[in-house]
C-alpha positions as CSV (number, residue, x, y, z in Angstrom):
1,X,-8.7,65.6,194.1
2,X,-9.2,68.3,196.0
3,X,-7.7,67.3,199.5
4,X,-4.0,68.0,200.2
5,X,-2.1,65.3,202.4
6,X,-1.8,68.2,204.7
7,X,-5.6,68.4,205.3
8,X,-6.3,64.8,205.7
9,X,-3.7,64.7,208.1
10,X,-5.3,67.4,210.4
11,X,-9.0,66.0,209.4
12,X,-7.7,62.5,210.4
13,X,-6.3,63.9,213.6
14,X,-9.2,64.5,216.1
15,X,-11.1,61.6,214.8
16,X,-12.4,58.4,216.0
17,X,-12.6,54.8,214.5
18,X,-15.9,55.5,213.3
19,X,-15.8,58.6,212.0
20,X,-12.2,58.0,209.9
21,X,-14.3,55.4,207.9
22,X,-16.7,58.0,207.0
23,X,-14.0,60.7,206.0
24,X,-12.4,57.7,204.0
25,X,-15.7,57.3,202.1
26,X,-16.3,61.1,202.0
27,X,-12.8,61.1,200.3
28,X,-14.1,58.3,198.1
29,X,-17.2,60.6,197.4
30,X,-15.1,63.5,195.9
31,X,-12.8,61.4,194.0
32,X,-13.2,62.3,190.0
33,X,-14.5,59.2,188.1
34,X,-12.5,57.5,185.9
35,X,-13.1,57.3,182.4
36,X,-15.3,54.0,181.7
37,X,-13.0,53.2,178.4
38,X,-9.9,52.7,180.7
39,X,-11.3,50.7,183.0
40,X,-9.7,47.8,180.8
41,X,-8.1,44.5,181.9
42,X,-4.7,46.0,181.3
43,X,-5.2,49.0,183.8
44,X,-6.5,46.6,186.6
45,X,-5.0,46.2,189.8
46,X,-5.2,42.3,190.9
47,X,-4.9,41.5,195.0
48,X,-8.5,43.7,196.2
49,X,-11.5,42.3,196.8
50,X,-12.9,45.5,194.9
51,X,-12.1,46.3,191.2
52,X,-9.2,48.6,191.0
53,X,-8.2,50.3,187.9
54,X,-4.8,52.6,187.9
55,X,-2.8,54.5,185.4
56,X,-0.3,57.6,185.3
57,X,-0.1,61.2,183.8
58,X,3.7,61.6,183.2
59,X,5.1,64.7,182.3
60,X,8.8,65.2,181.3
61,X,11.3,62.4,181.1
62,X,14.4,60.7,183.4
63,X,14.7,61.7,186.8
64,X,12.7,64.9,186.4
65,X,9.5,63.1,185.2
66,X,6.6,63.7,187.3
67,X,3.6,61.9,187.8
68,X,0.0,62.3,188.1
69,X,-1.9,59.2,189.6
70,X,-5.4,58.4,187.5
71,X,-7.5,55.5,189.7
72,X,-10.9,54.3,190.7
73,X,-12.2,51.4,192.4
74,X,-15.9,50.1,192.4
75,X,-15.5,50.0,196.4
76,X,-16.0,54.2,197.9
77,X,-14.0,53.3,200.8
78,X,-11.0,52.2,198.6
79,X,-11.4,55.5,196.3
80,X,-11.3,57.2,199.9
81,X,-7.7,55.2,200.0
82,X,-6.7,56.2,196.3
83,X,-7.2,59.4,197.2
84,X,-4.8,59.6,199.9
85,X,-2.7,57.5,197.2
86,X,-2.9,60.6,195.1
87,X,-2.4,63.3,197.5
88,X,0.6,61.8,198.8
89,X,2.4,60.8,194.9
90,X,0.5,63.9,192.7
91,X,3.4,66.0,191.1
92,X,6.4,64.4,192.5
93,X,9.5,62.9,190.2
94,X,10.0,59.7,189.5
95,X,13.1,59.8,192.0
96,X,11.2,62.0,194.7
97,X,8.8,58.9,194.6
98,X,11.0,55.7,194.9
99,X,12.0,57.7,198.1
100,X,9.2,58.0,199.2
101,X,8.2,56.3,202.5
102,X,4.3,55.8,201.7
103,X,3.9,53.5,204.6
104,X,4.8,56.2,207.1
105,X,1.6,58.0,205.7
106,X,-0.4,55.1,206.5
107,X,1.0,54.7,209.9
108,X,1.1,58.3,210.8
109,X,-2.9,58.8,209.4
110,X,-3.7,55.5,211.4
111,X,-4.8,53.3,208.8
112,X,-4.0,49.8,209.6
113,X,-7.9,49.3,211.2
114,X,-9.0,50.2,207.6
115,X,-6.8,48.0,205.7
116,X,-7.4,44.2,205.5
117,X,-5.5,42.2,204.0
118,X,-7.4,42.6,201.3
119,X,-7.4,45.9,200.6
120,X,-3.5,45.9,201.4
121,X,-2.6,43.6,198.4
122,X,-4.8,46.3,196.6
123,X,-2.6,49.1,197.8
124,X,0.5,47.2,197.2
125,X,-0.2,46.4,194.0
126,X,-1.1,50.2,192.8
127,X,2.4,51.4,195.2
128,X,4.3,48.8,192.8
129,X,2.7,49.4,189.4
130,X,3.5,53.5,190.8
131,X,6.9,52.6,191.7
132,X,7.6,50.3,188.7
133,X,6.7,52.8,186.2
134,X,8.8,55.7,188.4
135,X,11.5,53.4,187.9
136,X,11.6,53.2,184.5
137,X,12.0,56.8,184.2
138,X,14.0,57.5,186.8
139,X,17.7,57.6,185.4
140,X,20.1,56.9,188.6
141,X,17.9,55.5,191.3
142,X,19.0,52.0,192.1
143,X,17.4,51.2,195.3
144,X,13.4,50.3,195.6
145,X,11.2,52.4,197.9
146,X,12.6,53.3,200.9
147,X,11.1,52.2,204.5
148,X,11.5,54.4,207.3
149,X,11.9,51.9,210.0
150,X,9.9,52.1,213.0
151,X,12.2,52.8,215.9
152,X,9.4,50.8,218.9
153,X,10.7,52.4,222.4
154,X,12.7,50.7,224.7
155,X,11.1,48.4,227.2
156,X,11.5,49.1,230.7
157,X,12.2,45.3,232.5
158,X,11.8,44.8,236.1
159,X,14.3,43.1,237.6
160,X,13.6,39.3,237.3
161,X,11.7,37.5,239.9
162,X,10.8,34.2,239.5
163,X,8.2,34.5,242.4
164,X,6.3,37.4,240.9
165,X,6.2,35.5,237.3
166,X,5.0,32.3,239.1
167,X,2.4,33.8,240.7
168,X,0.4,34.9,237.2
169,X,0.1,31.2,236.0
170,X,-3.2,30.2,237.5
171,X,-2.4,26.3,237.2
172,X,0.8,26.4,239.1
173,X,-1.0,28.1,241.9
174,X,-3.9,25.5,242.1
175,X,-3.5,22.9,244.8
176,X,-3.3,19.2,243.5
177,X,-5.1,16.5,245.6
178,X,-2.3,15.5,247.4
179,X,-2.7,19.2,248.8
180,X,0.8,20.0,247.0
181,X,1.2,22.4,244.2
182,X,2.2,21.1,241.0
183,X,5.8,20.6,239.6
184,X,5.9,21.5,235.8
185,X,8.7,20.4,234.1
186,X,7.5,19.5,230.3
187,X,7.5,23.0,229.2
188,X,9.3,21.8,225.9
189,X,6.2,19.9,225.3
190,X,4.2,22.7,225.8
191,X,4.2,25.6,228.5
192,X,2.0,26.9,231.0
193,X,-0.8,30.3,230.3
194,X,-0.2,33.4,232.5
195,X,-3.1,35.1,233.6
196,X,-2.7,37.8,230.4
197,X,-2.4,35.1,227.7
198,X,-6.1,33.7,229.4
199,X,-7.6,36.7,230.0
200,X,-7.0,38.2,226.1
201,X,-8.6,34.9,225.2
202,X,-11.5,35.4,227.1
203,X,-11.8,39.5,226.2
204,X,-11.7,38.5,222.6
205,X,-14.3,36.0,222.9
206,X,-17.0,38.1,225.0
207,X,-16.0,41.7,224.1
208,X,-15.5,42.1,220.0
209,X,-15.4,38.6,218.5
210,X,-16.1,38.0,214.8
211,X,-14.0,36.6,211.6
212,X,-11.1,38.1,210.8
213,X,-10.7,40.2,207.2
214,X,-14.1,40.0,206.1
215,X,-16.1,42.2,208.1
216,X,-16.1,46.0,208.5
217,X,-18.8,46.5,210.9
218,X,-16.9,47.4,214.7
219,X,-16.2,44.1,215.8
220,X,-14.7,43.0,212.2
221,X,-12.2,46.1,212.2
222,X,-11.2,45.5,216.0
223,X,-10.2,42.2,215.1
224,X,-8.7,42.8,212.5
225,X,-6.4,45.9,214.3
226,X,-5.9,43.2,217.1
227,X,-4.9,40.1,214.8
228,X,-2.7,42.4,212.4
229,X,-1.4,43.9,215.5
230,X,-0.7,40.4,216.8
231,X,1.4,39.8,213.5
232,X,3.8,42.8,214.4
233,X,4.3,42.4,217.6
234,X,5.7,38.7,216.5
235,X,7.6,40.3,213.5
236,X,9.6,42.8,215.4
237,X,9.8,39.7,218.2
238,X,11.8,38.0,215.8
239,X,13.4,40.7,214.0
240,X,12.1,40.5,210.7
241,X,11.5,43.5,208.5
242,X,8.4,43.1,207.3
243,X,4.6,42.1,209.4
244,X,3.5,40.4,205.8
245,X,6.7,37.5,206.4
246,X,5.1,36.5,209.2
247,X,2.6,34.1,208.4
248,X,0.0,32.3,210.9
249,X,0.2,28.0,210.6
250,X,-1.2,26.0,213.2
251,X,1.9,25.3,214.6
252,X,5.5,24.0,213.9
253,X,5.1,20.6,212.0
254,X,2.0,22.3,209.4
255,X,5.0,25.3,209.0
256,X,7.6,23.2,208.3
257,X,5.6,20.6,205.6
258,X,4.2,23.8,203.9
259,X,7.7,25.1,203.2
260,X,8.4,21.2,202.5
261,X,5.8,20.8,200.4
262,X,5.0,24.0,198.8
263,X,9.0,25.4,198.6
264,X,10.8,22.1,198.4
265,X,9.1,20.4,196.0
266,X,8.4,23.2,193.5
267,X,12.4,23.5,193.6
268,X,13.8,19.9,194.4
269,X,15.1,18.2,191.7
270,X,16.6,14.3,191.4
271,X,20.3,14.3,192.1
272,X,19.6,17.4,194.7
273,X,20.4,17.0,198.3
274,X,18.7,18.2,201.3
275,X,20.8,18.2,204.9
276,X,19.6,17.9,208.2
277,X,20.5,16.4,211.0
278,X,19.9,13.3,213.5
279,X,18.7,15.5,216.5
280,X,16.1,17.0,214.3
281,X,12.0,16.5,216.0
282,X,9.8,14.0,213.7
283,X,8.4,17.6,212.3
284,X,11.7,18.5,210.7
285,X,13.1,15.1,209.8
286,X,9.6,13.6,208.3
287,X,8.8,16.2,205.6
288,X,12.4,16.1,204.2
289,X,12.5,12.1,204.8
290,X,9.2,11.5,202.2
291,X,10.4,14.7,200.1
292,X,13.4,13.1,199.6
293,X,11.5,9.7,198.4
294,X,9.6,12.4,196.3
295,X,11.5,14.1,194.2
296,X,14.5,12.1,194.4
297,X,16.4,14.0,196.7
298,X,18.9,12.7,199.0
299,X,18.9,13.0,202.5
300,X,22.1,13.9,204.4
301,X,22.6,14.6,208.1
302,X,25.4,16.7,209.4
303,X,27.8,14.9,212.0
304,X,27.5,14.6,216.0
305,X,30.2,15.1,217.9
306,X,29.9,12.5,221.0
307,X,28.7,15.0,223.3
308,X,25.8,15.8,221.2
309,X,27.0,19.0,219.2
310,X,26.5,19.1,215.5
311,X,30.0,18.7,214.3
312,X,30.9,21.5,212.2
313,X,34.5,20.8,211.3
314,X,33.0,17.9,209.0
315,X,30.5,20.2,207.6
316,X,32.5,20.4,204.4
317,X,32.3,16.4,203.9
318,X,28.3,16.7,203.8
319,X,27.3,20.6,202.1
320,X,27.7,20.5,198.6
321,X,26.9,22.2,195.3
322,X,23.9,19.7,195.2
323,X,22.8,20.5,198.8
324,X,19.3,22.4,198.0
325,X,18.0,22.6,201.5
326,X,19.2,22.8,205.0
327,X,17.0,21.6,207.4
328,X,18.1,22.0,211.5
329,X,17.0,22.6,214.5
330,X,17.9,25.6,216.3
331,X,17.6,24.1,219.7
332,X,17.2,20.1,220.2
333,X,14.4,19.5,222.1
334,X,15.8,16.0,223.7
335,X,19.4,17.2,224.0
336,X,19.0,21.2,224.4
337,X,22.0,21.3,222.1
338,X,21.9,25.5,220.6
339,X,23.0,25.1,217.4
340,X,25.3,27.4,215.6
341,X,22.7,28.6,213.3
342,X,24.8,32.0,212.2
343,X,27.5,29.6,210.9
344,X,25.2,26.8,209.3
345,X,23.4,29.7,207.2
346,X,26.8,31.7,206.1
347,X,28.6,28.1,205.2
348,X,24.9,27.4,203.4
349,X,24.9,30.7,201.7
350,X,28.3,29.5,199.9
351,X,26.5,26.8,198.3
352,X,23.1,28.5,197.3
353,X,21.1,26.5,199.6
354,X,18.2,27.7,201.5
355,X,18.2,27.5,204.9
356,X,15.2,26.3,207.3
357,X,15.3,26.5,210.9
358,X,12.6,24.5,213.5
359,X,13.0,27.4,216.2
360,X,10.3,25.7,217.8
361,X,12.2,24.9,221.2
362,X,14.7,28.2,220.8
363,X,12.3,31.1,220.2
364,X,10.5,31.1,223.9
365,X,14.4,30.7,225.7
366,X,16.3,32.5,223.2
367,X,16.7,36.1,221.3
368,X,16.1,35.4,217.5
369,X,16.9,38.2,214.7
370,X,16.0,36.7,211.2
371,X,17.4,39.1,209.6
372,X,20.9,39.3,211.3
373,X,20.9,35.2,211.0
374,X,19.9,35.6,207.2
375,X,17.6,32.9,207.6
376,X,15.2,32.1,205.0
377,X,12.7,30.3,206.7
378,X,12.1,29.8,210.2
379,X,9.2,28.1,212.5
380,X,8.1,28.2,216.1
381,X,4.3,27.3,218.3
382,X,2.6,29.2,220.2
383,X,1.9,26.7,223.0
384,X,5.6,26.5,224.0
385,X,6.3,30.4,224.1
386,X,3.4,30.4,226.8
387,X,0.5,31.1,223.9
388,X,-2.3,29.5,223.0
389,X,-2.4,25.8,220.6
390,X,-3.4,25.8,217.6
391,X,-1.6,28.5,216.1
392,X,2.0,28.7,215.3
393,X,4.7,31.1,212.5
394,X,5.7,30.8,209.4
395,X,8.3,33.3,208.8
396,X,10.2,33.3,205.6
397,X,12.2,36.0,203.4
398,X,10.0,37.7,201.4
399,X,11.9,36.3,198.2
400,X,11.0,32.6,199.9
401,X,7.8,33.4,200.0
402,X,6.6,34.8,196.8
403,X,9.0,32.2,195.4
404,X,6.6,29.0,197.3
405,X,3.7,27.6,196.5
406,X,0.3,27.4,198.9
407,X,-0.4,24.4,199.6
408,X,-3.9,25.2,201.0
409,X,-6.3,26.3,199.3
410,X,-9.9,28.2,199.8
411,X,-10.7,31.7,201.2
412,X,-9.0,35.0,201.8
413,X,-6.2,33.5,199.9
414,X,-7.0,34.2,196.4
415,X,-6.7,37.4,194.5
416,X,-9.0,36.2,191.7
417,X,-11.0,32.9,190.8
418,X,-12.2,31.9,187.5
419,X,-13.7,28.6,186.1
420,X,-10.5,27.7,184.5
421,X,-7.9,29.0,187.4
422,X,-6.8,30.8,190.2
423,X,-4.4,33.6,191.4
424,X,-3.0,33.7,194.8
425,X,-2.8,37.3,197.1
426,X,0.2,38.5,198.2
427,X,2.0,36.8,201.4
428,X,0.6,36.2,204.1
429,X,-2.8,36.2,203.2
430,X,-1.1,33.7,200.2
431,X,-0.6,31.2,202.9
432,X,-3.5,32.4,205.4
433,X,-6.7,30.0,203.8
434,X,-9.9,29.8,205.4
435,X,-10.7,30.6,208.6
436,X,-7.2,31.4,210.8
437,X,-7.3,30.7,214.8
438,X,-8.5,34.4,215.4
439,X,-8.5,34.5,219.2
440,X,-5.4,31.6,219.5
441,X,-3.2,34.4,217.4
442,X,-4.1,37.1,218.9
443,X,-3.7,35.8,222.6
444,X,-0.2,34.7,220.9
445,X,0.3,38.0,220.7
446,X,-0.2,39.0,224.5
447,X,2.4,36.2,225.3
448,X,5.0,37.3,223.5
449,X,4.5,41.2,224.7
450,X,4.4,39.0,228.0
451,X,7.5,37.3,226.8
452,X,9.0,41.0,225.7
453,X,8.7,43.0,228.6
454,X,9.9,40.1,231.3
455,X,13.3,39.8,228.6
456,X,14.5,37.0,227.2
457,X,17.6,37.4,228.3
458,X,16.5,37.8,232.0
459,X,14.5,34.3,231.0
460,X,18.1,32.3,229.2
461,X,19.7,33.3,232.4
462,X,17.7,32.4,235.1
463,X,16.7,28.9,233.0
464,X,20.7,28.3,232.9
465,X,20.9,29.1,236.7
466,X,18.5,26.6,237.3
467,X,20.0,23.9,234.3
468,X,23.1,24.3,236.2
469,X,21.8,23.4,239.5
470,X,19.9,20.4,238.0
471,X,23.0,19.0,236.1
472,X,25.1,19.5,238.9
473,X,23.2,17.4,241.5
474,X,22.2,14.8,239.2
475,X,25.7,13.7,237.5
476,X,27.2,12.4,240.9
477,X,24.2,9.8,240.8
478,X,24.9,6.2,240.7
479,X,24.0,4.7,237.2
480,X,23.1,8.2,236.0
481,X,23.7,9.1,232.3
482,X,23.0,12.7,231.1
483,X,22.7,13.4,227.3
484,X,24.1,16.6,225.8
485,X,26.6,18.9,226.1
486,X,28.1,21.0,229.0
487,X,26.0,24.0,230.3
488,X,27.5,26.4,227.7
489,X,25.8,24.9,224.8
490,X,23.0,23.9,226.1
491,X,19.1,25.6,226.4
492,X,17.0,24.6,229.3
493,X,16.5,21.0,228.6
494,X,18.4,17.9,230.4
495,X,17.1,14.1,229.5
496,X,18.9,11.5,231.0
497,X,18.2,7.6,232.1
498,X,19.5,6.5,235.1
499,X,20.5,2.4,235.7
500,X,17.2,0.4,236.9
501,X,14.4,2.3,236.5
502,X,13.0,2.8,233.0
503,X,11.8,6.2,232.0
504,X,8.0,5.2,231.9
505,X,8.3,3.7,235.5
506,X,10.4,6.8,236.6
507,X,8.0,9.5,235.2
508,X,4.9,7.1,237.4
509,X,6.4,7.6,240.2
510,X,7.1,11.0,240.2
511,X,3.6,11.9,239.4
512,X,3.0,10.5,242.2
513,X,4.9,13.1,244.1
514,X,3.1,15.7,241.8
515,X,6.7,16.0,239.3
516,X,5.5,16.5,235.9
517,X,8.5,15.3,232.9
518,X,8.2,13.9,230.1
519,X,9.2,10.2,229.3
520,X,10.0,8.4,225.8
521,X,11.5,9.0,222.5
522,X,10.7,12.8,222.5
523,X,9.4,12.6,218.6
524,X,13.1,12.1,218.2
525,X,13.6,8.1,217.2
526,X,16.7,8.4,215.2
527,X,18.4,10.5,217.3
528,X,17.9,7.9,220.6
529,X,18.7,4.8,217.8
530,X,22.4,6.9,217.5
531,X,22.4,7.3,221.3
532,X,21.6,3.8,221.4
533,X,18.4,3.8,224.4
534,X,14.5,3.8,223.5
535,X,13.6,6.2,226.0
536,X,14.8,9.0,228.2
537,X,13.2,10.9,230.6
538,X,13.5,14.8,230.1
539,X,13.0,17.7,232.0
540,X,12.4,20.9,230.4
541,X,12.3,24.2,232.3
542,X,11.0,27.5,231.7
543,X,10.6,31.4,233.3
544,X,8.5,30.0,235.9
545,X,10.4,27.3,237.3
546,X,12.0,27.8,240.3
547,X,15.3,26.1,242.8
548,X,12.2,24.9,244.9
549,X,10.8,22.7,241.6
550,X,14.4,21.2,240.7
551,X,14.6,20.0,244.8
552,X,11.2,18.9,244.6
553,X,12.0,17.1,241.4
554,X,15.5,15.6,242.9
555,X,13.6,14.6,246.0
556,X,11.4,12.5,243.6
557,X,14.2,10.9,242.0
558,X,15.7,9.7,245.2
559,X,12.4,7.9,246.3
560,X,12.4,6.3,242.8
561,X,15.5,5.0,243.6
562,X,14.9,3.7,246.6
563,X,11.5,2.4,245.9
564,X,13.6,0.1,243.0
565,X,16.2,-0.7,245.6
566,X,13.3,-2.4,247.7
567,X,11.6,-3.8,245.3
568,X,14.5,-5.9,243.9
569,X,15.6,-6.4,247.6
């Protein structure tokens, strides 16, 4: 290898897309072959599309060993990558290594448009067998490879204004028949597009579309920088550590029965328990529910307090040594109860359970940190964070997910395929089979920078100014019954039935007067068995919601009321 780090760096520098991929195979060019006895089954590196063969030149022993990296592939533009492999590990101890932060090289040199998936199961498996074998030579280092976090820089907000939002979703802007505009309050069914999330679709479509991870032609690598990049932006969204724990699903209920299905039953045993909890959506309740019936598991919900909280004073009475799994919500979606999710995972943690949260309602309305929560699996869509449908997170630890099982199976998936069996690439191409929504997760990605650079905070408080203002006005009502809690532990989200008018006649009527809500069970029947009604009729608000749409709403209600008056008159 002739190339120091120093001169790829400075080669790398000044050079575009195009011509990076012909340094990389240059580098690939120059690479020494590797001796065709080696290139046995033992020396192979599993996880790359190409073949990948690796082993190490160590001199000296302990912590003063140092290495000298031997590889090849079959692919030129992965010997390119081996070389940088060796310019950046050639001649350094075994401790000097397990320091060292080899993903800064790739992020400083720009590498993340070369790299699919693919090829980044490749590198990870050579960094680990590297690392593994530093490890055993080293004679006091006790910590695996050390990340340099990327510190992002911090987003200037504008002050809020609802107006200004408003005005960048098309739909709310567009006239109805009537003349009026519309009134959209079902955002916890799904939420309106702004202009960006529409747009992104569109570039994607018209400007650089192709399939994601199998092309490297200039519309396969821009898709591939703007789907990976996608992935980032949502791990650092959430707080988690690391892009590959973020895993695109088509949305919340395929998330949750994968981890179900491919973590639950792998590690659910009869006599086990799983806990959730009545105000859980059909998505988290149903996988759990036929688990249970499964594997003989049984099914445990945590207590409700009258005014809809989960009752954690009688937590002790339902976690147990047998609990396996904990299954809540973060934020109920018919009650807009926030959970304590901080406290359900440290009181899980006492137990050994593992902890899996349906953030599906929270994550567009609330800050979420993963790692801070020490959550080990958690779920959200796309459509109700302003994105796209169709495509949805998975995020789990990455001890959850090497630990789970796919549960689909196909392409880009697999490491290797033979007649007689499969192996499975590393997460999240491990959970990523077939064809992903390309354009739906990358236009996810413009709403949450959307999302990001509004604040979420800005978003909790102006939804809770406006919650207030609802829940005020409406509890004086005649015949009015709100279900919840009081505004303090409550998201944006107030369902309530009100004494002669059913929820399916109510929500009629105030289409009429161009009020969207949402009537019924809410994909939550238990939960209105316990509250004892069949139907409620919800609002949900979001960032573009305004005082005018909660007086427009109220104005509706009134008619309602008299229109039932009459009728019974």
């Amino acid at each position: 290898m002739n190339s120091t780090l120093a001169e790829i760096f400075e080669e790398f520098a000044d050079l575009d897309r195009e011509d990076q991929s012909q340094f990389l195979l240059e580098l690939g060019d120059e690479l020494p072959k590797f001796p065709s006895e080696q290139k046995t089954e033992e020396n192979r590196v599993h996880g790359c599309q190409s073949q990948v063969w690796l082993i190490t030149d160590v001199t000296g022993s302990g912590d003063e060993a140092s290495f000298e990296i031997l590889a090849d592939s079959d692919s030129n533009i992965v010997r390119g990558l081996i070389a940088i492999l060796q310019a950046a590990y050639n001649g350094k101890t075994a401790a000097e290594i397990l320091k060292y932060d080899i993903q800064g090289v790739f992020r400083q040199l720009n590498l993340q448009q070369h790299i699919s998936p693919q090829r980044r199961n490749g590198l990870k498996g050579m960094v680990d067998r590297i690392t593994t074998l530093a490890r055993k030579h080293a004679v006091s280092v006790t910590q695996t490879l050390s990340v340099t976090p990327v510190v992002a820089a911090p987003t200037v907000r504008k002050p809020f204004d609802v107006q200004a939002v408003r005005s960048q979703f098309p739909i709310l802007n567009r006239p109805l028949a009537s003349g009026s505009l519309p009134v959209y309050l079902d955002s916890g069914a799904s939420a309106q597009k702004p202009r960006v999330v529409i747009e992104k679709e569109r570039e994607v479509e018209e400007r650089y579309f192709a399939n994601a991870h199998r092309g490297t032609y200039q519309f396969g690598l821009r898709i591939d920088e703007e789907f990976e990049g996608s992935r980032s932006l949502i791990a650092r969204f959430i707080g988690a550590s690391d892009d590959s724990s973020v895993v695109f699903v088509p949305g919340t209920t395929i998330g949750l029965n994968m981890i179900a299905f491919g973590w639950g039953r792998k590690f659910l045993r009869s006599g086990d328990e799983i806990l959730t909890t009545v105000m859980e959506h059909h998505a988290n309740f149903v996988p759990w529910q036929q688990l249970s019936k499964q594997t003989g598991a049984s099914l445990r919900l945590i207590p409700m307090t009258d005014d809809g909280r989960l009752d954690l004073s009688r937590l002790g009475e339902v976690l147990t040594k047998r609990t396996k799994i904990v299954a809540v919500t973060a934020m109920s979606n018919m009650l807009g109860t926030i959970n304590p999710i901080r406290q359900i995972v440290q009181a899980a943690r006492e137990v050994g359970a593992c902890v899996v949260v349906d953030a599906a309602q929270s994550v567009p309305h609330l800050p979420t940190n993963v790692v801070e929560d020490d959550i080990d699996f958690l779920v959200f869509s796309g459509h109700k964070i302003y994105g796209p449908t169709g495509v949805g997170v998975l995020y789990g630890k990455p001890s959850r997910l090497e630990e789970m099982d796919p549960i689909h199976f196909g392409g880009h998936m697999i490491s290797e395929v033979k007649i007689e069996e499969s192996t499975w690439s590393a997460p999240p191409a491990k959970f990523e089979a077939g064809t992903m929504p390309i354009v739906q997760a990358i236009a996810l990605g413009a709403a949450i920078r959307w999302v990001d650079e509004i604040g979420l905070e800005a978003i909790h408080r102006h939804e809770e100014t406006l919650t207030s203002m609802l829940m005020d006005r409406l509890a004086p009502m005649p015949g009015m019954k709100i279900f919840g809690p009081a505004l303090e532990h409550r998201g944006g989200i107030v369902s309530f039935r009100i004494d002669g008018i059913h929820p399916e006649d109510l929500a009629a009527i105030l289409d009429q007067h161009g009020v969207f809500t949402r009537h019924g069970h809410h994909c939550t029947m238990p939960l209105h068995t316990a509250l004892g009604v069949s139907a409620t009729t919800r609002v949900s608000l979001a960032a573009y919601n305004n005082a005018d749409d909660v007086e427009a709403f109220l104005s509706a209600l009134h008619a309602a009321q008299s229109l039932s008056r009459s009728r019974k008159h």
